[in-house]
C-alpha positions in Angstrom: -83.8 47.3 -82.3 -84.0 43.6 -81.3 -86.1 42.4 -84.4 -82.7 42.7 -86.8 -81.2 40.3 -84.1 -83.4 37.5 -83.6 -82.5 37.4 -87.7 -79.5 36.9 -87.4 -79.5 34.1 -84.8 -81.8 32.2 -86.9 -80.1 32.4 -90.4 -76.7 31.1 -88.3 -78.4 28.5 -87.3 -79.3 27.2 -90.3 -76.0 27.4 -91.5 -74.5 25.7 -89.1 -77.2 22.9 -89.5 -76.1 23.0 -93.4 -72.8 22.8 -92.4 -73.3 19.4 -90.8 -75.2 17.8 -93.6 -72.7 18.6 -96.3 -69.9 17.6 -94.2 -72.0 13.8 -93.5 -73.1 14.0 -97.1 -69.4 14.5 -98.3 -68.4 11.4 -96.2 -71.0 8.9 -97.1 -70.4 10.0 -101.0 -66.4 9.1 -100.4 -67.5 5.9 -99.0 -69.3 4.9 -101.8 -67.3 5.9 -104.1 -64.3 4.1 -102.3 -65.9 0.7 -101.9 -67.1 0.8 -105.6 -63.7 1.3 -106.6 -62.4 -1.8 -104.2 -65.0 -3.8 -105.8 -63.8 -3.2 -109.1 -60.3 -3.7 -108.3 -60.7 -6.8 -106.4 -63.2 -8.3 -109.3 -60.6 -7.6 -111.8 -57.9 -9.1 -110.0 -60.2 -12.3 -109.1 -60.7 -12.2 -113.0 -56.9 -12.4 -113.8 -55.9 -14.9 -111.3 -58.4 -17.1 -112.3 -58.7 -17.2 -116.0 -56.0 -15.2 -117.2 -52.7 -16.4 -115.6 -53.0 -20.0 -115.5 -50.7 -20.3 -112.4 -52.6 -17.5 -110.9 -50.7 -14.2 -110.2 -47.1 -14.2 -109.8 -45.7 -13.1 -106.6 -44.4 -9.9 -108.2 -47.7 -8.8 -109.7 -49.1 -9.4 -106.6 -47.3 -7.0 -104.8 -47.5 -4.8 -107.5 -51.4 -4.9 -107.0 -50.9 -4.3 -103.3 -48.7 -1.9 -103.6 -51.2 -0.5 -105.8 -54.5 -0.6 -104.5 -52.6 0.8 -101.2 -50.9 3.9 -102.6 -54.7 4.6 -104.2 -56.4 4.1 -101.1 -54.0 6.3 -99.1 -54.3 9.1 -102.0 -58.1 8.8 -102.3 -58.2 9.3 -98.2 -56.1 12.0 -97.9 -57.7 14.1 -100.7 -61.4 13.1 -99.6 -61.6 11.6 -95.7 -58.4 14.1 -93.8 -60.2 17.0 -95.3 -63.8 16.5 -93.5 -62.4 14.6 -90.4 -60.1 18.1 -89.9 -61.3 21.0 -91.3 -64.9 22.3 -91.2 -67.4 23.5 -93.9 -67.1 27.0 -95.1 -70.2 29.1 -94.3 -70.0 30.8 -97.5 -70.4 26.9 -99.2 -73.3 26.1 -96.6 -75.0 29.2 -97.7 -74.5 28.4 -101.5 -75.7 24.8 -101.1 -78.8 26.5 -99.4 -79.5 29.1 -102.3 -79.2 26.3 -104.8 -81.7 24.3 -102.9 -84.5 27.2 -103.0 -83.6 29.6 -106.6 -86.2 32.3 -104.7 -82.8 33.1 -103.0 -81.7 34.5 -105.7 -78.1 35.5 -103.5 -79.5 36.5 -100.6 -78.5 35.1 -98.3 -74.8 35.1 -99.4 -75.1 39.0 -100.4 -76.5 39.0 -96.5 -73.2 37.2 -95.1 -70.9 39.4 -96.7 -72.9 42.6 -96.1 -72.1 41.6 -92.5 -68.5 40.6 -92.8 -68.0 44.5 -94.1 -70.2 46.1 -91.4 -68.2 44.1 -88.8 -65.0 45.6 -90.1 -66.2 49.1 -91.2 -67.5 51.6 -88.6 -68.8 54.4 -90.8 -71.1 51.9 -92.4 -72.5 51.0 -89.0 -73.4 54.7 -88.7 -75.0 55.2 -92.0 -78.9 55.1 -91.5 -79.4 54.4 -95.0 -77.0 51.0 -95.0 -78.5 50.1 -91.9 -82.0 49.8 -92.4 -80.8 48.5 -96.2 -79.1 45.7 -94.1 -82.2 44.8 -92.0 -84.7 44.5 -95.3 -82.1 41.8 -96.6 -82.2 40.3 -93.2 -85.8 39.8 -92.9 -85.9 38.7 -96.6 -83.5 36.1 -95.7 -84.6 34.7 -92.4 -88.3 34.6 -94.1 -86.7 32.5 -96.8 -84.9 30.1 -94.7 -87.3 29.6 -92.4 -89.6 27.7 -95.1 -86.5 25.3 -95.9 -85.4 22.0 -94.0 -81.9 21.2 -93.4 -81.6 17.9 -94.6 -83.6 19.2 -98.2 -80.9 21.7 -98.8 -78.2 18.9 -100.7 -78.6 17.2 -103.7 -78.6 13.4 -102.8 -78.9 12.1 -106.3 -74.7 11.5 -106.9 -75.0 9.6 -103.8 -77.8 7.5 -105.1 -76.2 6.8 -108.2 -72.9 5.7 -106.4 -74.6 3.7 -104.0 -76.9 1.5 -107.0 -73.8 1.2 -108.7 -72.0 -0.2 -105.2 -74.5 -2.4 -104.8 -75.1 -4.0 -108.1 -71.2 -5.1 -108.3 -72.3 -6.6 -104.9 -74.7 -8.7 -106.7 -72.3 -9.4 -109.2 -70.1 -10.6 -107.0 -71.9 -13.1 -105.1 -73.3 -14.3 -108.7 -70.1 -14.8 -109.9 -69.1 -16.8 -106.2 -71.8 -19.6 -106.7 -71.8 -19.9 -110.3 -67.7 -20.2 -111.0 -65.6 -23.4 -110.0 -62.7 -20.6 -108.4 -63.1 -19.0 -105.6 -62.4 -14.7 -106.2 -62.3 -14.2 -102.5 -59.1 -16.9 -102.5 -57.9 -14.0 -105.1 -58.7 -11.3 -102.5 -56.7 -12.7 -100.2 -53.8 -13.1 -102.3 -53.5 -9.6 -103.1 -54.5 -8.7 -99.4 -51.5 -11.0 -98.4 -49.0 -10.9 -101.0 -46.3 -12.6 -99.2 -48.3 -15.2 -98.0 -48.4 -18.7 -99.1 -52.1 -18.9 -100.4 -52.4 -21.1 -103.3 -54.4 -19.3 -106.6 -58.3 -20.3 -106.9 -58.9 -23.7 -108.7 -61.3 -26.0 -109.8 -59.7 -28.2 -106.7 -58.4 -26.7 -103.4 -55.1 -27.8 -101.8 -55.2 -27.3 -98.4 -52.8 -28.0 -95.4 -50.3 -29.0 -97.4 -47.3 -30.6 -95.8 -44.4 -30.5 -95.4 -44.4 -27.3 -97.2 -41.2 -25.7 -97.5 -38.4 -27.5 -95.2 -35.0 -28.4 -94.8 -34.1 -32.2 -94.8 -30.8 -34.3 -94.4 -29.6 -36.0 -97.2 -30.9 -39.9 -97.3 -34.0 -38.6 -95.8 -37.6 -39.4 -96.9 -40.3 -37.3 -95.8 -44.5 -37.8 -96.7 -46.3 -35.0 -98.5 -49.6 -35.2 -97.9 -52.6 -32.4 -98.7 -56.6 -32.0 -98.2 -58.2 -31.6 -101.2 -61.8 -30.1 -101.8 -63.8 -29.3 -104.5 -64.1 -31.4 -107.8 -61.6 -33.6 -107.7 -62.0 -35.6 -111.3 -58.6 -36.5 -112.5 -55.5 -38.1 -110.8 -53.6 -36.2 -108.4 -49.9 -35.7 -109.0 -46.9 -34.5 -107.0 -44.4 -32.7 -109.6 -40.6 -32.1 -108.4 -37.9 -30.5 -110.4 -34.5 -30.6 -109.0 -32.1 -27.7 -108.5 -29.2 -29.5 -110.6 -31.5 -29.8 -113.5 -31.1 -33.8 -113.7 -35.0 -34.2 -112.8 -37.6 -31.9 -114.6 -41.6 -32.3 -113.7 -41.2 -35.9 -112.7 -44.9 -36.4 -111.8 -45.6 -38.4 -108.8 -48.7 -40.5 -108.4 -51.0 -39.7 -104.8 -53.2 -41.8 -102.8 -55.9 -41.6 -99.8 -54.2 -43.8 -97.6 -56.1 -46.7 -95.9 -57.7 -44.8 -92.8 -57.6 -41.5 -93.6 -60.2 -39.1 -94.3 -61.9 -38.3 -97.5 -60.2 -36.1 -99.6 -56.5 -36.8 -98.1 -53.9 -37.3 -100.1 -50.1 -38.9 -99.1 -47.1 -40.1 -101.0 -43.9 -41.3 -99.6 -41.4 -38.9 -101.2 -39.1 -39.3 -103.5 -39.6 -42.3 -104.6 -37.1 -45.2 -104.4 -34.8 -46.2 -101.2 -32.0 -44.1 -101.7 -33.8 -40.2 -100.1 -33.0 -36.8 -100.7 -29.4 -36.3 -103.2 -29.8 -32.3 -103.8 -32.4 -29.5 -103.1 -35.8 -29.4 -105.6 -39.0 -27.6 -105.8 -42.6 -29.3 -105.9 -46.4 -28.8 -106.3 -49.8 -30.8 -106.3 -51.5 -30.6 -109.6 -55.1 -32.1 -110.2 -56.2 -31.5 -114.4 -55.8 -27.5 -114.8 -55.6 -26.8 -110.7 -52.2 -27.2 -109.0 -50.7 -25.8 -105.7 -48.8 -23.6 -105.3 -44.1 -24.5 -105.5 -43.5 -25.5 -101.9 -39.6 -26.4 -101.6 -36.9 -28.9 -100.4 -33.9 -28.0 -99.1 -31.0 -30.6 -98.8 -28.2 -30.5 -96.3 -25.6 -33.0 -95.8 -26.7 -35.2 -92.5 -23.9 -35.5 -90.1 -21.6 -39.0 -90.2 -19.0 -39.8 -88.0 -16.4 -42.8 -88.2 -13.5 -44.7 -86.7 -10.1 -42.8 -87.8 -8.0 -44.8 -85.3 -7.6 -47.5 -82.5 -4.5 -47.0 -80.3 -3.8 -50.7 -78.3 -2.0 -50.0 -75.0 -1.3 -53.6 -73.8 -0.5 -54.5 -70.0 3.1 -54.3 -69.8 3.5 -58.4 -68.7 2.2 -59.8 -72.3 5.3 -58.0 -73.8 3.3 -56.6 -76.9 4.5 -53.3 -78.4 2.0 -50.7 -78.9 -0.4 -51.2 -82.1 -2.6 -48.5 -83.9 -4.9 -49.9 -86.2 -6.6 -46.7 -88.4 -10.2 -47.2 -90.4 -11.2 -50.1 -88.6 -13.7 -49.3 -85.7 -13.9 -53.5 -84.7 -11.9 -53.7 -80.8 -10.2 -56.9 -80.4 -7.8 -57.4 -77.4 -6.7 -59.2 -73.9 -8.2 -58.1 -70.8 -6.4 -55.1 -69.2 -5.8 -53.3 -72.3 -6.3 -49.3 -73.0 -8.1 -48.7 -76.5 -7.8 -44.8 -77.5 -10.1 -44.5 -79.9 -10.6 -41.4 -82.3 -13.6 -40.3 -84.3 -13.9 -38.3 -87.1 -17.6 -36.5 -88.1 -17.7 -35.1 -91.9 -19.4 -31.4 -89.9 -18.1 -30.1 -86.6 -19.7 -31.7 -84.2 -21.3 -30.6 -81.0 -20.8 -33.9 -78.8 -20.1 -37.5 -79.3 -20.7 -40.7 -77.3 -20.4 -44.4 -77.5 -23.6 -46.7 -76.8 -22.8 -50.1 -75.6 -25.0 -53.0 -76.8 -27.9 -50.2 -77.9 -28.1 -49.6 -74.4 -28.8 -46.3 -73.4 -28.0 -46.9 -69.9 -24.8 -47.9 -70.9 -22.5 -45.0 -73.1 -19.5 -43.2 -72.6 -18.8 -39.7 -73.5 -16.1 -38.5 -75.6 -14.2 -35.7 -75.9 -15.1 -33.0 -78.8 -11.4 -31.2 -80.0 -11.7 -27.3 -79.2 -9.1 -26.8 -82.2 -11.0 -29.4 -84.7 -14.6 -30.1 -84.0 -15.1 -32.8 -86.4 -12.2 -35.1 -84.2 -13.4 -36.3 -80.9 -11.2 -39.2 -78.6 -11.9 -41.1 -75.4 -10.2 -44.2 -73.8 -11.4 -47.5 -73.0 -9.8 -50.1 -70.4 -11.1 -53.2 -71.1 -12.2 -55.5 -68.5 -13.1 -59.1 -67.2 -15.7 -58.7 -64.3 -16.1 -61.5 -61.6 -19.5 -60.2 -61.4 -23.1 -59.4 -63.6 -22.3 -55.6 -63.4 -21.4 -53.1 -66.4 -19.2 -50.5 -65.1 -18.7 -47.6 -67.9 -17.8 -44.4 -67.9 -20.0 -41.7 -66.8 -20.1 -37.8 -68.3 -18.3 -36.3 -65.5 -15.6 -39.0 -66.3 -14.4 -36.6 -69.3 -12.4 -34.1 -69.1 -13.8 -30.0 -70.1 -14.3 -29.7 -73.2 -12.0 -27.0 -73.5 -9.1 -29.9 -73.3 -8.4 -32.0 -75.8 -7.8 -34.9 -73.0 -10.3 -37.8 -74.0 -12.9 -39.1 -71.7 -12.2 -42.3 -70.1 -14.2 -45.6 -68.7 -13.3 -48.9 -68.1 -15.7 -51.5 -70.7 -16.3 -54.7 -68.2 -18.6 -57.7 -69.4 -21.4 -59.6 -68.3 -20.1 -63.6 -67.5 -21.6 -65.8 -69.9 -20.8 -69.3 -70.5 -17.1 -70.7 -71.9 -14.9 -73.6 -71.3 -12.6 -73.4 -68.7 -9.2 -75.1 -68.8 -8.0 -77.5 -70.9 -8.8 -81.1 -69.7 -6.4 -82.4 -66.1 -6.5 -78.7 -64.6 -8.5 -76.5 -63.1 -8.2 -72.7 -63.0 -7.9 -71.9 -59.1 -10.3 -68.4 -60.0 -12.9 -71.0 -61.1 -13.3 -73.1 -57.9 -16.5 -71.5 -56.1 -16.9 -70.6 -52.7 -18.4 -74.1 -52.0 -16.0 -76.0 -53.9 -17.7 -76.7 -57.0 -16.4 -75.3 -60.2 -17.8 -72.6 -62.2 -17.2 -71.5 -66.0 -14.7 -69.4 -66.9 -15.5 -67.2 -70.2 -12.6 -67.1 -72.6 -13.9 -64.0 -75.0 -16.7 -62.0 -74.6 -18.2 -60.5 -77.4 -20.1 -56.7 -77.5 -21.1 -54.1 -79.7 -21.2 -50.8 -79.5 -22.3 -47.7 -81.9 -21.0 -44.2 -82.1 -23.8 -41.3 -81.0 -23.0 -37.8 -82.4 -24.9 -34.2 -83.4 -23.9 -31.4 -85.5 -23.7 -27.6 -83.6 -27.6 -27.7 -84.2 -28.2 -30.5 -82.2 -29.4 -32.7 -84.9 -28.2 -36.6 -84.5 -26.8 -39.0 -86.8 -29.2 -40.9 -88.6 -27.1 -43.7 -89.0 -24.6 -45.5 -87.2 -22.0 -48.7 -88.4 -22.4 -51.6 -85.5 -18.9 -52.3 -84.2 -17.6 -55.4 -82.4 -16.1 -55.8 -79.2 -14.3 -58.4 -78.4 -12.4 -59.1 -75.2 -10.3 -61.6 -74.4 -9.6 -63.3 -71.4 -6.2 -63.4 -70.0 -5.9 -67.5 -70.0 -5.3 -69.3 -67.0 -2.3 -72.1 -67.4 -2.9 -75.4 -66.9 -0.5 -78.3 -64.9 -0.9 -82.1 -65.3 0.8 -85.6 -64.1 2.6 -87.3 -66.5 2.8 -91.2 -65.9 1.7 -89.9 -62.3 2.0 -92.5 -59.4 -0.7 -94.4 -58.7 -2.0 -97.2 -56.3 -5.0 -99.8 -56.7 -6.7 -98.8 -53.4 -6.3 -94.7 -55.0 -4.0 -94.0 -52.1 0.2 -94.0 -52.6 1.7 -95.6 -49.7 5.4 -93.7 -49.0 7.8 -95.0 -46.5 8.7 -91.8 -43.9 12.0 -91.8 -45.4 11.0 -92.4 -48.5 10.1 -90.3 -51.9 8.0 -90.6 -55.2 9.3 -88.7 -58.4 7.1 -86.8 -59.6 6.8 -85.7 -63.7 5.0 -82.6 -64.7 4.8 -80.3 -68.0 3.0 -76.7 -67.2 2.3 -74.7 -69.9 0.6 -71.1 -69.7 -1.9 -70.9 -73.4 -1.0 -67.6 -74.0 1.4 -65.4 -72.3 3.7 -67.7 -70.2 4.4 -69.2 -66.8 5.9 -67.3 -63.7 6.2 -70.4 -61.2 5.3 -74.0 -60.1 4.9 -75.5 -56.4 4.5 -78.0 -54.5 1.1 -78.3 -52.3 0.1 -80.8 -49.4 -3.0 -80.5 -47.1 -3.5 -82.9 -44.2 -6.4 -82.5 -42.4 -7.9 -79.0 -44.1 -4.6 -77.6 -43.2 -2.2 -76.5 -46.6 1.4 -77.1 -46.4 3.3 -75.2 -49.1 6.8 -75.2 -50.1 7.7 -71.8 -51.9 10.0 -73.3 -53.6 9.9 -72.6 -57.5 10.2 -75.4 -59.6 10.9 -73.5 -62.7 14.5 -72.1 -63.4 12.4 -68.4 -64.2 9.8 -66.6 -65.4 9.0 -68.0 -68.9 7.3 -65.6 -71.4 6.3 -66.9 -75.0 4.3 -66.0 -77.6 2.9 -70.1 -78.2 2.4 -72.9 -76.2 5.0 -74.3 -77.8 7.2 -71.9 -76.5 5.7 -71.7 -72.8 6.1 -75.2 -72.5 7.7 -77.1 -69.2 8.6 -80.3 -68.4 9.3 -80.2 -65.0 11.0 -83.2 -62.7 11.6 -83.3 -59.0 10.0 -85.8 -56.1 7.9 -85.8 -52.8 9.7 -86.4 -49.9 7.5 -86.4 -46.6 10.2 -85.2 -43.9 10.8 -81.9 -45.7 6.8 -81.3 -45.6 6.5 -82.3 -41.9 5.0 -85.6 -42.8 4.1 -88.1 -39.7 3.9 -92.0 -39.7 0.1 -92.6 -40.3 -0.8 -89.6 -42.2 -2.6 -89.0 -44.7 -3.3 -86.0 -47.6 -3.3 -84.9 -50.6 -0.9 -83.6 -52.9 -0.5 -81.5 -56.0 0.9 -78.6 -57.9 -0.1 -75.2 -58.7 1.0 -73.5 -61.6 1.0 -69.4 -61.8 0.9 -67.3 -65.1 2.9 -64.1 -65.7 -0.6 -61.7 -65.2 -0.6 -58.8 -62.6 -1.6 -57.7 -60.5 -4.0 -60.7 -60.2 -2.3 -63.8 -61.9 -4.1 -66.3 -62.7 -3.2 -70.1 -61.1 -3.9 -73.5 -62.1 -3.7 -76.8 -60.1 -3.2 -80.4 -61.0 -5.1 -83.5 -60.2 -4.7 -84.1 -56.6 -2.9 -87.2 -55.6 -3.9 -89.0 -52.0 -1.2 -90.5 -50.2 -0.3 -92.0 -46.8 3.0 -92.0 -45.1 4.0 -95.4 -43.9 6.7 -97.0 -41.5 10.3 -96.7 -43.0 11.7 -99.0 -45.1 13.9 -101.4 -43.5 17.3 -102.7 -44.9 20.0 -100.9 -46.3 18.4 -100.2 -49.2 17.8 -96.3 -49.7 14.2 -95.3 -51.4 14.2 -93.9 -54.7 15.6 -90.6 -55.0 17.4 -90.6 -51.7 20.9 -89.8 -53.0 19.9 -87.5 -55.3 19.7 -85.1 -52.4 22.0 -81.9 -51.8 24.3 -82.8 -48.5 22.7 -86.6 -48.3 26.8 -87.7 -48.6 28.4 -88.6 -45.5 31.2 -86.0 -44.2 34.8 -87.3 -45.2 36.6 -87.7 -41.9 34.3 -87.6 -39.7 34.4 -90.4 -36.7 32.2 -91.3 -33.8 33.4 -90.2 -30.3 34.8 -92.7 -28.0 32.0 -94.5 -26.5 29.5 -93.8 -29.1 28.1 -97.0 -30.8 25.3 -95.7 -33.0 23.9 -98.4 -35.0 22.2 -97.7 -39.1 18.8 -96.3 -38.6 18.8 -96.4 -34.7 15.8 -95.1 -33.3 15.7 -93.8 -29.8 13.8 -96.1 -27.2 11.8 -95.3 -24.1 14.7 -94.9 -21.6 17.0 -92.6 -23.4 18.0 -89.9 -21.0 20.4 -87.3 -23.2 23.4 -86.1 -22.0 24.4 -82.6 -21.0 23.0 -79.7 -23.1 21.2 -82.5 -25.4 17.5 -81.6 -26.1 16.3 -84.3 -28.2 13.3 -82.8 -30.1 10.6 -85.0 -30.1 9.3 -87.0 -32.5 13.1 -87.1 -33.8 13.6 -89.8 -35.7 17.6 -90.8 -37.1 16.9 -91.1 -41.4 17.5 -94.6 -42.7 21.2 -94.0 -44.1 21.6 -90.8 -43.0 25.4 -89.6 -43.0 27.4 -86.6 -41.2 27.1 -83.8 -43.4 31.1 -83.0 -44.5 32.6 -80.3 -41.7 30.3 -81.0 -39.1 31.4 -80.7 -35.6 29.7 -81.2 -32.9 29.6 -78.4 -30.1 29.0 -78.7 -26.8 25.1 -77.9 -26.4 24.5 -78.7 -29.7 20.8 -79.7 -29.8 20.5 -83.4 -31.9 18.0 -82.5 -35.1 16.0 -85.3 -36.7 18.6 -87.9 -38.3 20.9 -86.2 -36.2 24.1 -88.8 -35.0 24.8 -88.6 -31.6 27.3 -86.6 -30.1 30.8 -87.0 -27.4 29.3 -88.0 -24.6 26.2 -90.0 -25.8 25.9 -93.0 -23.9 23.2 -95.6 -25.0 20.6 -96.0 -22.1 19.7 -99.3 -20.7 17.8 -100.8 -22.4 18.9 -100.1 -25.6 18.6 -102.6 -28.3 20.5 -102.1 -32.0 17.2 -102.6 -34.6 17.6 -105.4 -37.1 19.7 -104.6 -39.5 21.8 -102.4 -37.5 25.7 -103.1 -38.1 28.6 -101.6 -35.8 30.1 -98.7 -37.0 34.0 -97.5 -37.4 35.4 -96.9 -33.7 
């Protein structure tokens, strides 16, 4: 019988319809009950931070409250949501939902559920006449029933209704509460949303973009904390700080809109006074009964480095011993001298560098120590340059850092302007290209500052300005004393004559190495190497470097001619290397004259080594050489005689003692004839001249 059927199929589908609409009943009830309960939770909390706690809710209570309100969501899901989104409705509860929906029921259709939950699982009730056709009248009763009933009339909406009134009036309360109160609850909502964040408790007056906030600063440092305030601002706004050593507690710190800035900023310079951060503190931003929340400062000791020690390495020809000089960062020395300097930081140090004049182009690297990082070293030659240039060392000019070798570079100066010698002498290093003279600096004078940053990276702050000095090796300096001198500014000297000559040479600081002799005739320099100082002289004064020199000028032994004329001085040469430095007298003009007649010898003659006639020694038969013979045209010499020409006989010259002449001797200048020599034709004795012995 097919009637008993079509039954069935419509009384499961109205289960299954009251199935769905207790399961979306069930979920929109837990939804309302679930935000009413937020609501509640969140009001009371916004109630406590605001009026309660006057600093708002601690940081522990507010994780409590998170911690809370998350362990009660999680609960209230699992018991209510997991259920419904996993598990489906039982039919038995759909069908009891419908019979309480329409009392006419009166168990029906649950006695007609179970009735066919039995006949599924008992055959001899299937076979029964009687229980079948008592199973169809309950079937037909049912399905009759059901059929009158809509699916979304079978549950009881009213809880909903009530939870949703109630959901919405704290809504309304709420939003009442937002407009009409000076703190803001949803600031509170957030604070328990966000426990660990920083979020400042509601207040009358909102802080806002407050920095710095928490930091870390060295110690000397000053920082600006500044903040945007809103709301209603009607009382001063303070910065209080409390340090961690207890010597400062909520010193309050007036704050202003500075000039420019936007209304509602706030900035103070902080702390106050010149001398920065000592130790760590905490602060906040109070205006009346609204304040901030504690932001903090933490202190840590900025990096310093100094001068431990200055090693001077002088060049070996001043004589100075090695001198260390410790604490004292100020360079002082001659030209050519090696500085190792050493630099101690109060924190290891990551690397270090000296800056010349502030000049970033201009720095040297030094050496960080592997075994002690707060010691770092480098070496400086110092230098005199001849030219505008700064020559230091570059980074690749120090060693690895896994060495404790220093890093080295040679410190040169810009020229500038300083006096030369001292008056009557000129340095020969000053006399330009074009003859003129050019300045000579004495001492240049620098600075330079030591760079340095902790293993961070973070710089020194602040750096002491050292000097530099360098000092010029000094040249010497030469002058006349009582020097010769004619009224026409040109000494006359007879051929075979001479002019003494008085000198004192002195070297200013260091001490002389030689003095000589210069003539120039023509552009062309005649020099005679020979040294007119017993030695090198080395002293630590002029006093001590001192020399008076004497000697004379004789023209033969510089090649001098009748009719010539030059100029003559002397140059004096200091003890530097490898470049010494030379100094040069006035220069003196003379020109050589005829010889001076008579028998009277010119000053200096016969002071002479070897001007003494040879004991013993006669002329040759037939020789009649007269006192200061010259040659005359005619002359023819004799066998293997080569007069040289131009050779003149020297007024009083004498046979030097052992002389004897050999057969091809050539005759030198002064030279007396030899055996054989026979005067020419022609020859006339000059005035003056007087016969000879033999």
């Amino acid at each position: 019988m097919e009637f008993p059927m079509d039954h069935e199929v419509t009384l499961d589908g109205r289960i299954t319809e009251a199935k769905s609409e207790v399961k979306r009943y069930d979920i929109n009830l837990a939804l309302a009950v679930l935000g009413t309960g937020l609501l509640i939770f969140f009001f009371a909390v916004a109630l406590l931070d605001a009026w309660v706690f006057q600093d708002g809710i601690p940081s522990w209570m507010r994780f409590l409250f998170w911690i809370g309100g998350l362990l009660g969501v999680a609960g209230f899901l699992w018991k209510r949501f997991v259920p419904l989104l996993f598990a489906s409705i039982n039919p038995v509860y759909a069908a009891l939902t419908i019979e309480k929906a329409e009392p006419s029921f009166k168990n029906t259709l649950i006695n007609w559920m179970l009735l066919r939950r039995e006949r599924a699982t008992n055959a001899a009730l299937r076979s029964d006449k009687i229980a079948e056709r008592m199973f169809d009248g309950i079937t037909l009763s049912a399905a009759s029933t059901v059929a009158r009933i809509r699916a979304a009339d079978v549950i009881d909406r009213r809880p909903l209704v009530r939870w949703r009134y109630a959901l919405t009036g704290l809504c309304c309360v709420l939003v009442f509460y937002a407009l009409i109160s000076p703190k803001n609850p949803f600031t509170s909502f957030s604070r328990v949303l966000f426990p660990f964040a920083r979020i400042d408790p509601p207040q009358r007056v909102r802080f806002s973009n407050i920095t710095p906030g928490d930091c870390v600063v060295f110690q000397g440092d000053r920082v600006t904390v500044g903040a945007d305030l809103s709301g209603r601002i009607t009382e001063p706004v303070l910065l209080y700080f409390s340090t961690d050593d207890g010597r400062i507690r909520r010193e309050a710190v007036p704050m202003f809109t500075p000039e420019g800035a936007a209304s509602g900023r706030y900035e103070v310079v902080f702390p106050p006074g010149k001398q920065g951060f000592e130790s760590a503190l905490t602060y906040y931003l109070a205006s009346g009964d609204s304040r901030s929340e504690t932001r903090r400062i933490d202190v840590r000791p900025a990096i310093t480095v100094d001068v431990v020690s200055l090693a001077y390495t002088y060049p070996e020809y001043t004589g100075l011993p090695e001198n260390i000089v410790a604490y004292s960062g100020n360079i002082r020395a001659v030209e050519g001298t090696e500085v190792y300097i050493t630099v101690e930081s109060n924190i290891p140090m990551r690397r270090a560098e000296l800056l010349y004049d502030n000049d970033p182009k201009q720095r040297q690297n030094l050496l960080v120590s592997a075994t002690d990082p707060t010691k770092a070293s480098g070496l400086i030659r110092l230098s005199m340059p001849s030219t505008n240039s700064m020559k230091t060392g570059s980074p690749g000019d120090a060693s690895s850092p896994s060495s404790d070798t220093p890093g080295k570079a040679t410190v040169s100066v810009p020229e500038t302007e300083a006096t030369s010698g001292e008056e009557g002498s000129l340095a020969e290093t000053d006399r330009t290209e074009d003859g003129g003279l050019e300045k000579r600096p004495e001492r240049i004078e620098r600075t330079y500052t030591i760079r340095c940053s902790d293993e961070e990276g973070n710089p020194n702050r602040y750096s002491s300005v050292y000097r530099l000095e360098i000092l010029a090796d000094r040249p010497p300096c030469i002058r006349w004393i009582d020097a010769p001198v004619a009224e026409t500014g040109q000494i006359e000297i007879p051929i075979n004559g001479s002019i003494p000559l008085h000198l004192e040479a002195e070297d200013p600081d260091f001490g002389l190495r030689r003095v000589e002799l210069k003539v120039q005739n023509d552009g062309r320099i005649q020099e005679r190497r020979t040294d007119l100082l017993k030695g090198p002289t080395f002293g630590p004064s002029p006093l001590v470097a001192l020399q008076d020199i004497r000697t004379a000028f004789e023209p033969r032994k510089f090649g001098q001619a009748i009719g010539q004329t030059g100029e003559l001085w002397a140059v004096a040469t200091d003890t530097k290397l490898p470049d010494p430095n030379k100094a040069e007298s006035v220069r003196l003009k003379f020109r050589i004259t005829q010889p001076q007649q008579g028998d009277q010898a010119q000053q200096g003659d016969q002071a002479q080594q070897g001007d003494q006639a040879q004991q013993g020694d006669q002329p040759q038969q037939g020789d009649q050489p007269q006192q200061g013979d010259q040659p005359q045209q005619g002359d023819q010499p004799q066998q293997g005689d080569q007069p040289q020409q131009g050779d003149q006989s020297q007024q009083g010259d004498q046979a030097q003692q052992g002389d004897r002449p050999q057969q091809g001797d050539q005759p030198q200048q002064g030279d007396q004839p030899q055996q054989g020599d026979q005067p020419q034709q022609g020859d006339q004795a000059q005035q003056g001249d007087q016969p000879q012995q033999g």
